[in-house]
C-alpha positions in Angstrom: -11.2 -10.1 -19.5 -14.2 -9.0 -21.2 -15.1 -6.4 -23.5 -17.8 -4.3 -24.7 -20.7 -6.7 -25.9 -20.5 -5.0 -29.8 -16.7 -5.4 -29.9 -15.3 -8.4 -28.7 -11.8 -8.5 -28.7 -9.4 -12.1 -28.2 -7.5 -12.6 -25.1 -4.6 -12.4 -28.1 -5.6 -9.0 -28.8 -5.8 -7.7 -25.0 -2.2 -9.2 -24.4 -0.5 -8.0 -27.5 -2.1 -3.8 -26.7 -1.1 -4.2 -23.2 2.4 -5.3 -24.0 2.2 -2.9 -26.3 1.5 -0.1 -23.9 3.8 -1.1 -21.3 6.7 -0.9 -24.1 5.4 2.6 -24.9 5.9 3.3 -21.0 9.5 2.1 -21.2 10.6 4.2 -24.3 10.1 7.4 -22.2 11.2 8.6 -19.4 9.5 10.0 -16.6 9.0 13.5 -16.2 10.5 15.3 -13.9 7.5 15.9 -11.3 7.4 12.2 -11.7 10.6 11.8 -10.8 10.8 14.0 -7.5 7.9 11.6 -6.5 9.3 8.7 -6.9 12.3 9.9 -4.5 10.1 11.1 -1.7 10.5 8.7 1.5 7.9 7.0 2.5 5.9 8.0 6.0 7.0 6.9 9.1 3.6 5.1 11.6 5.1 7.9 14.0 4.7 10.9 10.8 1.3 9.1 10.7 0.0 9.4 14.4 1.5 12.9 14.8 -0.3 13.9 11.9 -3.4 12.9 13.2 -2.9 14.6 16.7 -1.9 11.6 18.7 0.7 11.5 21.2 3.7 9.2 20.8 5.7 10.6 23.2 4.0 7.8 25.6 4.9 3.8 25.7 3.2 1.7 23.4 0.8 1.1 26.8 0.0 4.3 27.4 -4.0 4.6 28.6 -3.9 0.7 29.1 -2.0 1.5 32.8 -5.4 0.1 35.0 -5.4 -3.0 33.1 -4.8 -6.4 34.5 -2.4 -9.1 33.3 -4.3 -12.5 33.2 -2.4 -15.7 33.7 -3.5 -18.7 32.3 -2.6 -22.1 33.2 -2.6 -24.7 30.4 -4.5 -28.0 30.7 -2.4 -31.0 30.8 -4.2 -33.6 28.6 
C-alpha cells in the first residue's frame, strides 16, 4: 500500500498498526447495539421480492406460460 507522498511509511510499519488495531478490536467487546445486530437473521430471496412488491405466490414460471420449449438434437461427429 501506499501512503501520503510527505510521509512514507514501510510495509513493516502498515502491518505492525493494523495488527495493532485489530488487537485493540479484540480486547473489547462489542456493544450491545452491536450485538443485537449481529443476531439478526439474514433475509430470505422471498423477504426480498415481497419487499419489493412482487408476487411469489406464483411458480418460478409464472408470466413465462406462452413460451415454447425448444428441442435440440445434438450433432453426431
Amino acid at each position: 500500500m501506499r501512503g501520503t507522498l510527505k510521509y512514507r511509511r514501510s510495509a513493516k510499519e502498515m502491518k505492525r498498526d493494523r495488527d495493532d488495531h485489530f488487537a485493540d478490536l479484540a480486547d473489547h467487546e462489542p456493544t450491545e447495539n452491536a450485538k443485537k445486530w449481529m443476531q439478526r437473521g439474514a433475509y430470505s430471496v422471498e423477504d426480498c421480492l415481497r419487499k419489493w412488491g412482487v408476487d411469489t405466490k406464483g411458480s418460478v414460471a409464472s408470466g413465462q406460460v406462452k413460451t415454447k420449449k425448444v428441442h435440440t438434437e445434438q450433432s453426431k461427429t
